[in-house]
DRENTIBA-685771 format. One record per residue (C-alpha): x, y, z; residue in three letters. Coordinates in pm, 1 decimal, always signed. Layout:
<kepas>
{kepa {X Y Z} 'Ala'}
...
</kepas>
This chain:
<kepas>
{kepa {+8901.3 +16925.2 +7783.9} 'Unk'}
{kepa {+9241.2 +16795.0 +7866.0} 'Unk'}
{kepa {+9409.8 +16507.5 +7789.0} 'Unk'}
{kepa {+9268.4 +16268.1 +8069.0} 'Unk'}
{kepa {+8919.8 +16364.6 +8046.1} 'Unk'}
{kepa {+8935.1 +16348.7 +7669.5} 'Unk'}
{kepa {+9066.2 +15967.5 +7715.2} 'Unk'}
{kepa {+8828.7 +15895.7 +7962.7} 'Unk'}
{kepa {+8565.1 +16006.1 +7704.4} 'Unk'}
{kepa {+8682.6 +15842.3 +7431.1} 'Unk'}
{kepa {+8742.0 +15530.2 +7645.6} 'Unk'}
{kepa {+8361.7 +15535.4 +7745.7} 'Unk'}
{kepa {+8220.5 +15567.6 +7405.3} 'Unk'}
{kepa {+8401.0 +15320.4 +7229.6} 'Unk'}
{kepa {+8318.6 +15068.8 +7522.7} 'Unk'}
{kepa {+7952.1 +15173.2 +7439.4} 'Unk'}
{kepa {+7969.4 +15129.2 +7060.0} 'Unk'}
{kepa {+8233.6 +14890.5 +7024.0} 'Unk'}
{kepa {+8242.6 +14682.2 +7371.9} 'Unk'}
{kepa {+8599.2 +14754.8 +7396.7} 'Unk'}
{kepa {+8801.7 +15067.5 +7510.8} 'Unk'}
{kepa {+9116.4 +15037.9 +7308.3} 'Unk'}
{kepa {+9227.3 +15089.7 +6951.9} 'Unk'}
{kepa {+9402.9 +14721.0 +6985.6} 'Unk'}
{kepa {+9087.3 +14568.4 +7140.4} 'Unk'}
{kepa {+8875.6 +14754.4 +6846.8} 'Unk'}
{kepa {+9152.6 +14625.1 +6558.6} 'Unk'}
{kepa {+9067.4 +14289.3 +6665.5} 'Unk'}
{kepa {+8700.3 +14284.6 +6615.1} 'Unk'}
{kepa {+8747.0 +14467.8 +6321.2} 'Unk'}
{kepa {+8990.8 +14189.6 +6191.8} 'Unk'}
{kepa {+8721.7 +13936.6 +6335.7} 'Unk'}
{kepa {+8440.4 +14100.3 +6119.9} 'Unk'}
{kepa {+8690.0 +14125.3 +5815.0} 'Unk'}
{kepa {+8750.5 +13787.5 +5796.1} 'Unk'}
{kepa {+8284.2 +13722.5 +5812.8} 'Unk'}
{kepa {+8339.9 +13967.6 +5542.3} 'Unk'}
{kepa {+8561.8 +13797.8 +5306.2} 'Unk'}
{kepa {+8471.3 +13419.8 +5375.0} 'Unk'}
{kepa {+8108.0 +13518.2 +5204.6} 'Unk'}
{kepa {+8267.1 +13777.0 +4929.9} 'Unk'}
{kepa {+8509.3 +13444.4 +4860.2} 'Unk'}
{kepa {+8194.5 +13214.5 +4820.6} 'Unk'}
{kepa {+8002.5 +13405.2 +4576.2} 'Unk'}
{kepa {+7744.8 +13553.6 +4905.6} 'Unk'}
{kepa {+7813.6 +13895.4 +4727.9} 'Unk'}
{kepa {+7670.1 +14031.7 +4408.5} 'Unk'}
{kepa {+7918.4 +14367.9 +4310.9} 'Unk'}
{kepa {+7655.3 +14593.4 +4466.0} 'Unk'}
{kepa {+7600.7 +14400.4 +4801.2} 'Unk'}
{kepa {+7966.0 +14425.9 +4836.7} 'Unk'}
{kepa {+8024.6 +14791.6 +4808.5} 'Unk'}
{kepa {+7719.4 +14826.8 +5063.4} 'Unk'}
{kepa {+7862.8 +14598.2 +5337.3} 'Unk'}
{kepa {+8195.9 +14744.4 +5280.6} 'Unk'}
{kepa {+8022.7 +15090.6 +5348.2} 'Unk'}
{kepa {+7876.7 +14954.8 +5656.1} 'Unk'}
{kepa {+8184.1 +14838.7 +5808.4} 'Unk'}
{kepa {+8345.8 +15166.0 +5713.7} 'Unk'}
{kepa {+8093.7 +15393.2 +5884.0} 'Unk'}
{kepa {+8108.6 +15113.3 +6159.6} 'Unk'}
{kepa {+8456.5 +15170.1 +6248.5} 'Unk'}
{kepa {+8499.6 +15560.7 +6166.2} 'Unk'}
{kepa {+8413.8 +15706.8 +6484.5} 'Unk'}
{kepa {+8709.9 +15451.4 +6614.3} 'Unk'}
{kepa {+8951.8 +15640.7 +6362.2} 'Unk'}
{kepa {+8830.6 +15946.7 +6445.5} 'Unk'}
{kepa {+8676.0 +16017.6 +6764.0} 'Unk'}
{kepa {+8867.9 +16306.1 +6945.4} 'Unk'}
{kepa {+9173.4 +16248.5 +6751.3} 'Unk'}
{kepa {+9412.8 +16486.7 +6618.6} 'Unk'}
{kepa {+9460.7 +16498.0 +6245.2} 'Unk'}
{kepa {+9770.9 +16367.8 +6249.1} 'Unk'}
{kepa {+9618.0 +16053.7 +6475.2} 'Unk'}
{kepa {+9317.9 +15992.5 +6230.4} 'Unk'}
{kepa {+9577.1 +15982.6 +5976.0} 'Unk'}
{kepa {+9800.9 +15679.8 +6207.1} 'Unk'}
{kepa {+9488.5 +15554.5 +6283.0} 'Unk'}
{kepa {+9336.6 +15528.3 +5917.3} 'Unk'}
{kepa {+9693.1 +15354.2 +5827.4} 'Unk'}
{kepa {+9607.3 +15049.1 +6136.1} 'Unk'}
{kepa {+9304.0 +14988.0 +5977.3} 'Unk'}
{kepa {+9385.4 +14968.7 +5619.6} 'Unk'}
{kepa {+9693.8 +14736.7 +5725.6} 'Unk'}
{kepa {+9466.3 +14521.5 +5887.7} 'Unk'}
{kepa {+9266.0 +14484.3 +5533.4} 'Unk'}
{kepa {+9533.8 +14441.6 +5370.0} 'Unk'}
{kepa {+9672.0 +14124.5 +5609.7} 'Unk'}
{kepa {+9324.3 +13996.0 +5597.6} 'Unk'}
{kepa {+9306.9 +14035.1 +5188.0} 'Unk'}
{kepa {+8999.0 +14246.2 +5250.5} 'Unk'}
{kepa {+9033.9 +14351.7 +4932.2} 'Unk'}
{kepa {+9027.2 +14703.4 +4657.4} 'Unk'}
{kepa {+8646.3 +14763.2 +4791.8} 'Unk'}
{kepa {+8708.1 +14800.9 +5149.7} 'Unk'}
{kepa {+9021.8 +14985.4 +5086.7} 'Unk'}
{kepa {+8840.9 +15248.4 +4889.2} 'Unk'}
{kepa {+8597.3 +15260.0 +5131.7} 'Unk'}
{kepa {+8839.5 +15367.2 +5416.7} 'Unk'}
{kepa {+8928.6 +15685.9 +5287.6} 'Unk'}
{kepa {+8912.7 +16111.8 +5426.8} 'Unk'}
{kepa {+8939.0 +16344.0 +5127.2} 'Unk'}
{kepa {+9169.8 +16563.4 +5230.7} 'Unk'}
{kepa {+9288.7 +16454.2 +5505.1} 'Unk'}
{kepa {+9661.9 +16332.1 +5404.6} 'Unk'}
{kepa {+9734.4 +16696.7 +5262.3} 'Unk'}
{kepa {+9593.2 +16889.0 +5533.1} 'Unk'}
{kepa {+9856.0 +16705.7 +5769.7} 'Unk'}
{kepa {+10101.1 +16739.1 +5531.3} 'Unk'}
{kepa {+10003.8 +17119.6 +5548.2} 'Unk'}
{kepa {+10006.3 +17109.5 +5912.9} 'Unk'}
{kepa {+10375.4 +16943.4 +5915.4} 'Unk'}
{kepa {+10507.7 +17167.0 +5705.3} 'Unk'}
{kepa {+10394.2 +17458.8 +5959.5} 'Unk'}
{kepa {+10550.1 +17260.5 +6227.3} 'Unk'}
{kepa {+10872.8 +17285.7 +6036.2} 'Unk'}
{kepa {+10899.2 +17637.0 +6040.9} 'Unk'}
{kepa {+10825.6 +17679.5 +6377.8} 'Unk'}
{kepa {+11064.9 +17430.5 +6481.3} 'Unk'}
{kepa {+11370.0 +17634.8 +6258.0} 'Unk'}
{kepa {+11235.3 +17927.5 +6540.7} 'Unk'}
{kepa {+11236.3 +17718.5 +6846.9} 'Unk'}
{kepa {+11560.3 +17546.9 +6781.8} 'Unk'}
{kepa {+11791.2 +17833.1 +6709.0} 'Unk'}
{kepa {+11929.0 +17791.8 +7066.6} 'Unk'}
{kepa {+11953.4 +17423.3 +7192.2} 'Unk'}
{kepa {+11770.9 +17359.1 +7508.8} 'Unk'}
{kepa {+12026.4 +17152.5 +7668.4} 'Unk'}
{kepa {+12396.2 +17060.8 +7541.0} 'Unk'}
{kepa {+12352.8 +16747.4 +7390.9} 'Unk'}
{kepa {+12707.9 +16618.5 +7467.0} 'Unk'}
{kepa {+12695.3 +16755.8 +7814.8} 'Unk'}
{kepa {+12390.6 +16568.0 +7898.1} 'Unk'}
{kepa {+12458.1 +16224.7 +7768.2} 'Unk'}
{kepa {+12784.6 +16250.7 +7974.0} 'Unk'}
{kepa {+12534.3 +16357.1 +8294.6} 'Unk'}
{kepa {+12323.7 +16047.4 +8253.6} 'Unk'}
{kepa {+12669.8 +15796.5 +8201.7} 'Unk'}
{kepa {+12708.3 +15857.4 +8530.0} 'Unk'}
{kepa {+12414.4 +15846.1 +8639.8} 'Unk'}
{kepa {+12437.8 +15504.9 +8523.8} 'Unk'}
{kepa {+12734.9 +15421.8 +8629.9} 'Unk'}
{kepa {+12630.1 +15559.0 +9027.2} 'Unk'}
{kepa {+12254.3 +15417.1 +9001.3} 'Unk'}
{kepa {+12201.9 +15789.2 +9145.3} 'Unk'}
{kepa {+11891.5 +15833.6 +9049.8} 'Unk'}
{kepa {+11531.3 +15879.8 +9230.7} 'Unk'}
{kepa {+11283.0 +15575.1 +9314.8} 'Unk'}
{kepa {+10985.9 +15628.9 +9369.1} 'Unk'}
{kepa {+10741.1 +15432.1 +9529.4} 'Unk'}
{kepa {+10554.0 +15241.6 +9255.0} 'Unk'}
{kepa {+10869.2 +15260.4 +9090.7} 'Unk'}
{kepa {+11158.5 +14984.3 +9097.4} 'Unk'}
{kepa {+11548.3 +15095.2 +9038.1} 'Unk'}
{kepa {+11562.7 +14874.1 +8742.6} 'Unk'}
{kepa {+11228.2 +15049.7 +8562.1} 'Unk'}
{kepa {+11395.1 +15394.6 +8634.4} 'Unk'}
{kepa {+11694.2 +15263.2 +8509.6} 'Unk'}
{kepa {+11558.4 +15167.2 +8172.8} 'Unk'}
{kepa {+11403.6 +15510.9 +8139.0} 'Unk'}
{kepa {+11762.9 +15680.0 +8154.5} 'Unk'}
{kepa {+11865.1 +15380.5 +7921.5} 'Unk'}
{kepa {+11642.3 +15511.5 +7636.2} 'Unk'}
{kepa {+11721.3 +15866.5 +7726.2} 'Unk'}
{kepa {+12123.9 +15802.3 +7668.9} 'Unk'}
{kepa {+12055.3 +15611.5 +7330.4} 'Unk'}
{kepa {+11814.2 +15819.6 +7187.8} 'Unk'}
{kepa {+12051.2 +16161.3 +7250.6} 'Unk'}
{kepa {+12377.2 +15930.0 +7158.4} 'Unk'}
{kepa {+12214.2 +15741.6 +6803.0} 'Unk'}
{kepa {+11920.7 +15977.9 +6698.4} 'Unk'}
{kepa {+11760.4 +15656.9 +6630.4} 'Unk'}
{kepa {+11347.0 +15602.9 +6668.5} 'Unk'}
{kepa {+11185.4 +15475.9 +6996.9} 'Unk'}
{kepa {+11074.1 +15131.9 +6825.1} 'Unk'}
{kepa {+11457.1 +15108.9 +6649.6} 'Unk'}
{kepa {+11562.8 +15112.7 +7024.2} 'Unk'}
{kepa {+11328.2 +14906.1 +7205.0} 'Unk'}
{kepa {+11364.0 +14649.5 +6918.9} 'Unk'}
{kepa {+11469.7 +14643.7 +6579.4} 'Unk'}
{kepa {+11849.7 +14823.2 +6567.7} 'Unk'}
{kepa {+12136.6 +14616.8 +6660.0} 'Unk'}
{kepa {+12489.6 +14769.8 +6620.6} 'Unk'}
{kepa {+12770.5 +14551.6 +6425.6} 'Unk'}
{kepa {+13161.3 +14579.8 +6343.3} 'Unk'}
{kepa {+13161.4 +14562.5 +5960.0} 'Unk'}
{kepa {+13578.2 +14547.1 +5870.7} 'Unk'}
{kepa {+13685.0 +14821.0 +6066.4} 'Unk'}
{kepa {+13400.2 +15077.4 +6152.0} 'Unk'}
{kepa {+13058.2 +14995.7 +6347.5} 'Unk'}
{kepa {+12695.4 +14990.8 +6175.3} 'Unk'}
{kepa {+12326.5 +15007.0 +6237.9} 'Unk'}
{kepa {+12103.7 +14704.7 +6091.9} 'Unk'}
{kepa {+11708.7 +14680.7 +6181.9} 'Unk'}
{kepa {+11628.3 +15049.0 +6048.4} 'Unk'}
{kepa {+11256.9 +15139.0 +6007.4} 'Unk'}
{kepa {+11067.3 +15301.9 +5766.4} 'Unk'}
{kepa {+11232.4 +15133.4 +5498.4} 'Unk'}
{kepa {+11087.5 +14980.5 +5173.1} 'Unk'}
{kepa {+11125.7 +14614.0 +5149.4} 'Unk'}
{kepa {+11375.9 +14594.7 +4936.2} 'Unk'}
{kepa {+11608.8 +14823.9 +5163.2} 'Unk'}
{kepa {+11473.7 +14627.7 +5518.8} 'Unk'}
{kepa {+11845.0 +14529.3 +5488.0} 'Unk'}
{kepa {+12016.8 +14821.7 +5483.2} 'Unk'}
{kepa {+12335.8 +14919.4 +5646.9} 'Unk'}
{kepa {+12421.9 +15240.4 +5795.7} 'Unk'}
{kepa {+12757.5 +15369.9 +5971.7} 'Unk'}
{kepa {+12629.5 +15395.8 +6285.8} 'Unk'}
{kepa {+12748.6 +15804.6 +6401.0} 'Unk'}
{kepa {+12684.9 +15785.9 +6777.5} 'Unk'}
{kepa {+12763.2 +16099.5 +6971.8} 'Unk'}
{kepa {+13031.8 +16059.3 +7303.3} 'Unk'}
{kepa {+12969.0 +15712.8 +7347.0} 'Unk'}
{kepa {+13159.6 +15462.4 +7233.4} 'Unk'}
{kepa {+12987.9 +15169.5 +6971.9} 'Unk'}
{kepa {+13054.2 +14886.4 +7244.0} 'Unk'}
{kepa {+12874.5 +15118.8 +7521.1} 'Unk'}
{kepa {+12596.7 +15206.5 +7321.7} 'Unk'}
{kepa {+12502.9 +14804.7 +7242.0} 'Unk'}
{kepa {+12582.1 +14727.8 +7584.3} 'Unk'}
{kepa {+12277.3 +14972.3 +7683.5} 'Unk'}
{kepa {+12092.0 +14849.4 +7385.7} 'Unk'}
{kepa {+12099.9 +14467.8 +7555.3} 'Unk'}
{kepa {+12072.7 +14570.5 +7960.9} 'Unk'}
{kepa {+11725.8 +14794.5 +7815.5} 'Unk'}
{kepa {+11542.0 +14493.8 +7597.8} 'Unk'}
{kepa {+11690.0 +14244.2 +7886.3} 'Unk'}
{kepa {+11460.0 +14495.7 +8136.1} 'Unk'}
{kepa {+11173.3 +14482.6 +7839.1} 'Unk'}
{kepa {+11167.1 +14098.4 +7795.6} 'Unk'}
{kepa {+11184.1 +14059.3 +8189.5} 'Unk'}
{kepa {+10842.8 +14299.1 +8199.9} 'Unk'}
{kepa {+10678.6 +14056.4 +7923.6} 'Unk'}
{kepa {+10679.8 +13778.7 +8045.9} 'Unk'}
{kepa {+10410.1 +13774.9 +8282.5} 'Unk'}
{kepa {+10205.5 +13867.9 +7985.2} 'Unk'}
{kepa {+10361.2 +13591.5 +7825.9} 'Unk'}
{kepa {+10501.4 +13747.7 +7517.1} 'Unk'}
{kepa {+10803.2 +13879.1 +7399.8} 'Unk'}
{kepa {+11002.2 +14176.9 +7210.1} 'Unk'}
{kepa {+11032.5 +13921.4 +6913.1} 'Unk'}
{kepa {+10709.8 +13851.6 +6939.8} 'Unk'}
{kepa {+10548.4 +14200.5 +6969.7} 'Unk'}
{kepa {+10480.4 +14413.9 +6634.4} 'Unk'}
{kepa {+10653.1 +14710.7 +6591.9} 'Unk'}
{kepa {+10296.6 +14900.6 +6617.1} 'Unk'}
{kepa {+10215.5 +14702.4 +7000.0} 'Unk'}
{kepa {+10578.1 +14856.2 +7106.9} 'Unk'}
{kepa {+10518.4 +15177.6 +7026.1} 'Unk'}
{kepa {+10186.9 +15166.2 +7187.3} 'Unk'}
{kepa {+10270.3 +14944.3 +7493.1} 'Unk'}
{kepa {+10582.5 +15186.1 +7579.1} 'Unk'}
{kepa {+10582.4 +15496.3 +7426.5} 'Unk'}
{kepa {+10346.3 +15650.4 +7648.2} 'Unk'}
{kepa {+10514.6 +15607.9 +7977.0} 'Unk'}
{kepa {+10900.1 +15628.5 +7825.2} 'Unk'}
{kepa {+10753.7 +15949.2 +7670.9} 'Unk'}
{kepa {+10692.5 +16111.2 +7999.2} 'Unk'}
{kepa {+11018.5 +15971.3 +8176.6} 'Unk'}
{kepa {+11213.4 +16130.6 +7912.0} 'Unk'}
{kepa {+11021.0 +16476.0 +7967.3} 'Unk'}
{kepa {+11099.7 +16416.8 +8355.7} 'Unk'}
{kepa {+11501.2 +16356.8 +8315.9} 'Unk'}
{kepa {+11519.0 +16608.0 +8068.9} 'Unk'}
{kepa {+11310.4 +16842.0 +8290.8} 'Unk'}
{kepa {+11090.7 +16922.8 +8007.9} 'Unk'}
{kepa {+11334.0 +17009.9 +7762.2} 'Unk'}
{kepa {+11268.3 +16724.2 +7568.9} 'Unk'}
{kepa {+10866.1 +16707.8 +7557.3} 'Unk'}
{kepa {+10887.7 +16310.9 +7424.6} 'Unk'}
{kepa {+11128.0 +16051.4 +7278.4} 'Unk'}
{kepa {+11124.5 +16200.1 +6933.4} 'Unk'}
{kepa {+11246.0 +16493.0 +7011.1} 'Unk'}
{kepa {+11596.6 +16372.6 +7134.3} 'Unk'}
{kepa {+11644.3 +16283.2 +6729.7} 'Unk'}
{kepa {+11624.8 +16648.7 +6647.6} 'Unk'}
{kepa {+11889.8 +16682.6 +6964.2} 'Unk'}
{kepa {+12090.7 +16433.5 +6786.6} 'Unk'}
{kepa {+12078.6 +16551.8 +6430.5} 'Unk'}
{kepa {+12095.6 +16926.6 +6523.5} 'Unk'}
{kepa {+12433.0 +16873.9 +6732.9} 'Unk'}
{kepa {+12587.2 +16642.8 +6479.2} 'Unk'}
{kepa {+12534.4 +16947.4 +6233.9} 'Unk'}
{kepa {+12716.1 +17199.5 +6456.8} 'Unk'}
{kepa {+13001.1 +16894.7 +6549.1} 'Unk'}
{kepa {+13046.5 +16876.8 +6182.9} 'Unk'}
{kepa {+13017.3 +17296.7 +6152.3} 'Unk'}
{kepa {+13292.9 +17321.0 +6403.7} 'Unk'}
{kepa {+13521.5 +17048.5 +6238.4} 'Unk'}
{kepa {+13493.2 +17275.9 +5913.7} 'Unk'}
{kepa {+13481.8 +17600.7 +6013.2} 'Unk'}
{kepa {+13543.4 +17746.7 +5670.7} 'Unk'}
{kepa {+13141.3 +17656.7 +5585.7} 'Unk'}
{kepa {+13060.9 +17933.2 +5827.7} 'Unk'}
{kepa {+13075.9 +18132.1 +5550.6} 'Unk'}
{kepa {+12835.4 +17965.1 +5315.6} 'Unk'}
{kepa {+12494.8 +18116.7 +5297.2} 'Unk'}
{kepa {+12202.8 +18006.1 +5427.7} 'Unk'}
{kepa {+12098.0 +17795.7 +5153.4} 'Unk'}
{kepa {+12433.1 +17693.7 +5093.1} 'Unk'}
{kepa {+12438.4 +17557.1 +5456.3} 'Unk'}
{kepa {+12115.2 +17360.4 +5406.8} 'Unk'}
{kepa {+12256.4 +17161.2 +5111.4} 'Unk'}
{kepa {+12563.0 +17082.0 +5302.6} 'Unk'}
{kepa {+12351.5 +16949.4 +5630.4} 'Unk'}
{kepa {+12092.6 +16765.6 +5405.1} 'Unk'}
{kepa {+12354.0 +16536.0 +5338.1} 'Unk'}
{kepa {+12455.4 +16511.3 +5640.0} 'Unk'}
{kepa {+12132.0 +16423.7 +5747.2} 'Unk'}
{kepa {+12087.3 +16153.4 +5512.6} 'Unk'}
{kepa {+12421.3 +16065.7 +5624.6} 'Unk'}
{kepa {+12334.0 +16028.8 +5983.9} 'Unk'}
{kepa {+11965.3 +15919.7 +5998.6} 'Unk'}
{kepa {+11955.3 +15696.5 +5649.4} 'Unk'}
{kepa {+11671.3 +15839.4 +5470.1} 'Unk'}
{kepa {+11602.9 +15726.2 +5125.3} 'Unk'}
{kepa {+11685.4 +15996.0 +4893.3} 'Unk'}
{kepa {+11338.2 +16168.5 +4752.0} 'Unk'}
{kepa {+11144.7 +16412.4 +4891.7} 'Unk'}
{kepa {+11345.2 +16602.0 +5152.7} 'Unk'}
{kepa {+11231.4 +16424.4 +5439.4} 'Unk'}
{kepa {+11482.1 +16530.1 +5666.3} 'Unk'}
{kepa {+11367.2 +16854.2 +5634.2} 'Unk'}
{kepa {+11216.0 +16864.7 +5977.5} 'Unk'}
{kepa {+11540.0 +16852.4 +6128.2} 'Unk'}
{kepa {+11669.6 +17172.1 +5993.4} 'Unk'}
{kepa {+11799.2 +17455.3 +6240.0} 'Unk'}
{kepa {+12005.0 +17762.5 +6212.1} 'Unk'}
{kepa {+12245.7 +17963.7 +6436.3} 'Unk'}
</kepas>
């Protein structure tokens, strides 16, 4: 089945079981039915064992919603949206226990780590130079020499090679760009605040913001034109970038800036995530060309000099090597 009839399926059962054919439409009535839930567990309706019983109806309610022709790694996002939403409604321990897969956050994690490797195989020679390109689409910008097409306007294209440039020039996430990053001058150097996937106590961080051939003051200039574009968009549906959660962004846009990107890049970048491997892998060999007495180094001695440099670059927290993913060899 591909990928359209499998939506198309999906879209059709969940508007029979659920009277609505999206995951935000079906988040809602689950929040709705939450918030039944806890108004009678709050007023004593509940004995312990009624509880646990309409907190295993709800979850076998909602699992085909979580799961139905998902990937694992999907079920697993998924599984996260639903458990937030208990969580914001103060649904409680119960219902979180109840929404649980045994198994399934290893097998991903299994899965990911067999995506690693073959990513160390596929990257050994760059698709595309990384510099080369986001010099290419500069002037593409600069020219507005780029194709229209019919359903298209030149300021929607335009935002699509917006993204493009900042993803390959700042490695940062799709969500960072659309919304949260801004760029700063701190004394005398320029930094990244609005990171993601940060604890709260590090929502604040700083981090030196390493763009690639662009200069700080172009890069923020692109930032504003693109969410300028964005906000213009939203407000016939009368919201905003502020206003949107960092979850609605990602799945208001990333589907369609997903397939511009594999369209500029003619399919050498298959979706926005990938330009942050672009990013991180050229910044290695930048940094392996600067100091060309590492060449030497082994392997592993290699690695330990570009995991820094990776949590350098993309501010991880230090634990678990997380930046593993980004790891590539010449």
């Amino acid at each position: 089945m591909n990928k359209t009839k499998l939506e198309n399926q999906r879209a059709l059962t969940f508007e029979s079981l659920y009277g609505a054919t999206t995951q935000t439409e079906i988040l809602k009535k689950f929040k709705s039915e939450l918030m039944e839930f806890k108004t009678v567990r709050d007023n004593g309706g509940f004995s312990l064992l009624d509880e646990h019983i309409e907190a295993s109806k709800i979850f076998s309610k909602y699992t085909l919603a979580i799961t139905f022709l998902y990937s694992l790694p999907s079920i697993k996002n998924n599984l996260k949206a639903y458990k937030k939403v208990i969580t914001d409604v103060r649904g409680g321990d119960t219902l979180q226990k109840k929404f649980y897969f045994e198994g399934l956050y290893s097998t991903v994690s299994k899965n990911t780590e067999s995506e690693k490797e073959k990513r160390e195989t596929n990257f050994e020679k760059m698709p595309i130079s990384v510099l080369d390109e986001i010099k290419r689409v500069r002037e593409i910008l600069k020219t507005d020499r780029f194709e229209v097409l019919k359903n298209q306007t030149k300021e929607q294209v335009r935002s699509y090679y917006l993204a493009y440039i900042l993803g390959l020039s700042t490695g940062r996430r799709f969500t960072e760009i659309l919304k949260t990053i801004k760029i700063h001058k701190k004394n005398n150097e320029f930094v990244f605040i609005g990171l993601l996937k940060k604890k709260d106590s590090l929502k604040n961080q700083q981090l030196k913001a390493h763009i690639l051939e662009l200069s700080p003051l172009e890069a923020r200039k692109y930032l504003h034109e693109l969410r300028a574009y964005l906000n213009e968009k939203l407000e016939d549906k009368n919201t905003s970038l502020d206003e949107l959660s960092e979850s609605k962004i990602n799945s208001t846009f990333s589907k369609v800036y997903n397939n511009a990107i594999a369209r500029i890049s003619k399919k050498k970048a298959p979706n926005f995530h990938e330009l942050r491997h672009f990013y991180t892998i050229t910044y290695q060999d930048i940094y392996l060309s600067q100091n060309p007495h590492l060449k030497d180094n082994t392997k592993q001695e290699l690695e330990s000099i570009f995991k820094d440099i990776r949590y350098t670059i993309l501010g991880h927290e230090i634990k678990s090597d997380t930046t593993s993913t980004y790891i590539t060899f010449k």
